[in-house]
C-alpha positions, -999 to +999 in steps of 0.1 A: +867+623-464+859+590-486+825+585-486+815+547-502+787+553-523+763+526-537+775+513-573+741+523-591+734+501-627+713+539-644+703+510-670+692+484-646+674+503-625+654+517-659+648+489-670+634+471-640+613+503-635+595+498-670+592+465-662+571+471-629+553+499-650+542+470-681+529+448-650+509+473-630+492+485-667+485+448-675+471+438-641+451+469-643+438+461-677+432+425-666+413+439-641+394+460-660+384+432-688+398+445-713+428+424-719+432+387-719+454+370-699+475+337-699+454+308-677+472+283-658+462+245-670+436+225-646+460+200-632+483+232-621+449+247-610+442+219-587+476+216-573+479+255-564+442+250-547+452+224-527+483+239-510+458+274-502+439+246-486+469+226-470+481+261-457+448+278-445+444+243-422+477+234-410+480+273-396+447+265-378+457+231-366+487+243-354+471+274-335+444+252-319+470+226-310+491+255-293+457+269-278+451+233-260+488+230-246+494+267-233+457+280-231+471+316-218+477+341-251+498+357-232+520+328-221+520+319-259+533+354-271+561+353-247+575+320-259+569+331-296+590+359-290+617+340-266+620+314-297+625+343-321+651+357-302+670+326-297+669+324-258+653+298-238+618+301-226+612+308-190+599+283-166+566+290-151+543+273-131+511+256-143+477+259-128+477+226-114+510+235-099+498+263-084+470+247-072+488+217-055+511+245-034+478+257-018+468+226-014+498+217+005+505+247+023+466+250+032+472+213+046+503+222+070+484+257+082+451+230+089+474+205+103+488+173+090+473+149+118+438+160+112+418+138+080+410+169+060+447+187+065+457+149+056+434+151+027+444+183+014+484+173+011+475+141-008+457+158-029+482+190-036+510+162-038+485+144-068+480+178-087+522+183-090+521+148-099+494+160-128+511+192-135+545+174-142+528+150-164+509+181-181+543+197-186+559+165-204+529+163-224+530+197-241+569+193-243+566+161-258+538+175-281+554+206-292+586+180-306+567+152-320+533+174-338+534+216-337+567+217-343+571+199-375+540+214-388+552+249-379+586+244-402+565+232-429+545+265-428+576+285-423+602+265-449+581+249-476+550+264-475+570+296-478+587+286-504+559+280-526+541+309-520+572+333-530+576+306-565+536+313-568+546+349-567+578+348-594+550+327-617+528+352-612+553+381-622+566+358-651+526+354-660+527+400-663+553+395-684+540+372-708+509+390-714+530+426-714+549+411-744+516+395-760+498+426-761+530+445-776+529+423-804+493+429-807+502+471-807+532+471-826+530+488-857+565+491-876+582+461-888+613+468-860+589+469-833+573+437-843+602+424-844+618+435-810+585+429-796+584+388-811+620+388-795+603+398-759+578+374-759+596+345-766+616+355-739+591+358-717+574+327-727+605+305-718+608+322-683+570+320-677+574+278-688+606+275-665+589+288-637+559+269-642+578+237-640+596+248-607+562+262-588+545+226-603+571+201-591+571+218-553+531+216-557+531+181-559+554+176-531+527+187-507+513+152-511+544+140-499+544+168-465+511+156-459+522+121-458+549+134-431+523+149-413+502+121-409+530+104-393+537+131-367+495+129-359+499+097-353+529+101-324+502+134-310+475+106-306+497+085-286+513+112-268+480+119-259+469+086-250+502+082-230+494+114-207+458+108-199+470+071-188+497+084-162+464+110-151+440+080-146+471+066-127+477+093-107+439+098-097+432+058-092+460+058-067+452+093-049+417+075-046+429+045-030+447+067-005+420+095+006+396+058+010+425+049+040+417+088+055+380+083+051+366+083+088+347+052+096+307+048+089+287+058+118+270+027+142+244+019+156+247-010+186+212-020+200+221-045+229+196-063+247+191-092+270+183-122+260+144-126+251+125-158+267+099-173+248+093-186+211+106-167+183+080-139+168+059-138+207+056-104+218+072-097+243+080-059+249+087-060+292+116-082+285+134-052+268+131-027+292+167-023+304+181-022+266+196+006+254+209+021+220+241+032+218+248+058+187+286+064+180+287+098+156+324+099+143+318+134+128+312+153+161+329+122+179+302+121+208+289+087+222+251+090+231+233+063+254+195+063+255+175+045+275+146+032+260+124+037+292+124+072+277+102+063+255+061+059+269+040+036+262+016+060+234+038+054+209+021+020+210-013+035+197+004+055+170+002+044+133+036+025+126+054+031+093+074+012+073+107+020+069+142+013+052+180+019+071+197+038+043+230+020+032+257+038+050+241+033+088+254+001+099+234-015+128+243-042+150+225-067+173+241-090+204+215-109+204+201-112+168+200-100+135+180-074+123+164-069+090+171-037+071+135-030+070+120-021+098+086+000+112+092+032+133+062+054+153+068+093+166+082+093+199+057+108+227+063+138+228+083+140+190+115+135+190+135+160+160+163+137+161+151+098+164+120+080+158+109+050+181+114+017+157+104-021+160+113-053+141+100-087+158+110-089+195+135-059+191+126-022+198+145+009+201+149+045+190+164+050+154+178+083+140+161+097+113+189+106+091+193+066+086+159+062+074+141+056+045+100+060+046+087+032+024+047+032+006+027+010+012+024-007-021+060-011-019+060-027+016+031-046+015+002-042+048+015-055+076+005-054+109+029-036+136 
């Protein structure tokens, strides 16, 4: 039975071993103050701060960014692990996707040729509209922004921090071989320990140069990165566009479904006589015909209903509210008009004049006005 074993280098393996041995006694020392150690120049300073900095934000900036495109952890752990094992990610459905389905299934269940079963499927058909644009947003986002920031983390930035680490070995070394010198005391140990340190002084200088040069070529990433913030922006600015689309348009549409305002027709004959001549017998067969579109009931009152005490009543001034349209046959009708209790009290309508016209008004269309706004007036 051949068994392959690993080719061990005995004299390698020694030697790599007192190496690791020389560092952990120098860092110690360092640690401890009572060594000195080799400092890195200011302008290498500087550079090697700003790529801690570069690094620390560009992971945040890429988490957040990734937080505001797939808000579920859990949705973003599955692809993380899907794009580490090389397999596609699986397609899910959105919020707004999910919330357009109920929508439309909700419309069909409440039927389609009633206005809010209407309403419901325009709507439900505007979320998938929102939730496809949603989904071409973080696709186009992850290409054009997290992506390219996430390979600079994982290829350059990585490749600084393990030449920061060599330097940093090649640093041990230097100050190993210093201190050495410093300790040796026969003329052969000087000598052998001279020989280490220039050694380790042209490593420690080679590597300095290598670690410095990709330094400085973080200015040039960041100039790349600026470049891919600018195509977020308008990918950004492109999404929220098609939503204002979508949501003008689904406006438009649930305007066409809206049911109509409801009316108020006060016919009456025609009035003989001057204009502003009081004449309240000549309206006694008018009527008031109230139309309510939401319980879709026609009511016709007859305004003999209404006895003569609401004459001696105090009148108030009063103001039909926007959405109550009123029309007249026979003339038009200011939108301010005075109104008495009915005799007895009516919880529904009050009993309303303006010049020769009279009639019952419902409440809900009315507006009580003060006096300083309306001015005295005499009913």
């Amino acid at each position: 039975m051949n068994i392959n074993l690993p080719n061990f280098n005995v004299k390698n393996l020694v030697k790599e071993a007192g190496s690791t041995l020389s560092r952990v006694v120098q860092l110690t020392e360092e640690k401890l103050g009572t060594t000195e150690r080799t400092e890195y120049d200011t302008e290498f300073q500087n550079l090697a701060e700003r790529a801690d900095v570069t690094k620390t934000w560009t992971e945040k900036i890429v988490r957040d960014t990734e937080s505001v495109l797939i808000p579920n952890p859990q949705n973003r752990v599955e692809d993380f692990i899907f794009e580490k094992i090389e397999k596609s990610k699986p397609q899910r459905l959105s919020n707004l996707e999910h919330l357009a389905l109920a929508m439309i299934e909700a419309g069909g269940d409440f039927g389609q040729d009633l206005p809010y079963g209407q309403a419901l499927i325009k709507v439900g058909q505007a979320e998938q509209k929102l939730g496809q644009c949603e989904r071409d947003f973080i696709a186009t986002s992850g290409i054009c922004f997290t992506q390219p920031l996430r390979k600079f983390l994982d290829g350059e930035m990585k490749t600084i921090t393990k030449e920061r680490g060599i330097l940093e070995t090649k640093r041990l070394d230097l100050d190993a071989c210093k201190n050495r010198v410093k300790k040796a005391r026969s003329m052969l140990g000087q000598q052998n320990a001279e020989r280490d340190l220039r050694v380790a002084q042209s490593e420690f200088d080679r590597q300095s140069e290598i670690t410095k040069l990709l330094l400085e070529g973080i200015s040039t990433s960041q100039a790349s990165h600026l470049r891919h913030l600018h195509a977020f922006v308008e990918t950004q600015v492109r999404y929220y566009k098609q939503c204002t689309d979508v949501m003008n348009n689904l406006q438009r549409e649930l305007a066409r479904l809206r049911p109509e305002k409801p009316r108020l027709r006060i016919n009456s004959e025609d009035v003989d006589g001057p204009p502003n001549t009081n004449h309240t017998n000549n309206l006694n067969n008018a009527d008031i015909d109230y139309d309510d579109s939401d319980v879709h009931e026609f009511k016709t009152i007859d305004i003999n209903s209404v006895t003569d005490n609401t004459k001696n009543t105090n009148p108030f001034a009063t103001q039909i509210l926007a959405d109550f349209d009123i029309e007249f046959d026979s003339s038009a009708i200011s939108t301010v008009i005075f109104v008495t209790e009915c005799s007895p009290i009516n919880a529904d309508y009050m009993y309303g004049k303006q010049g020769l016209l009279k009639g019952l008004v419902p409440r809900a269309f009315l507006e009580m006005l003060d006096d300083e706004s309306f001015g005295n007036s005499s009913y």
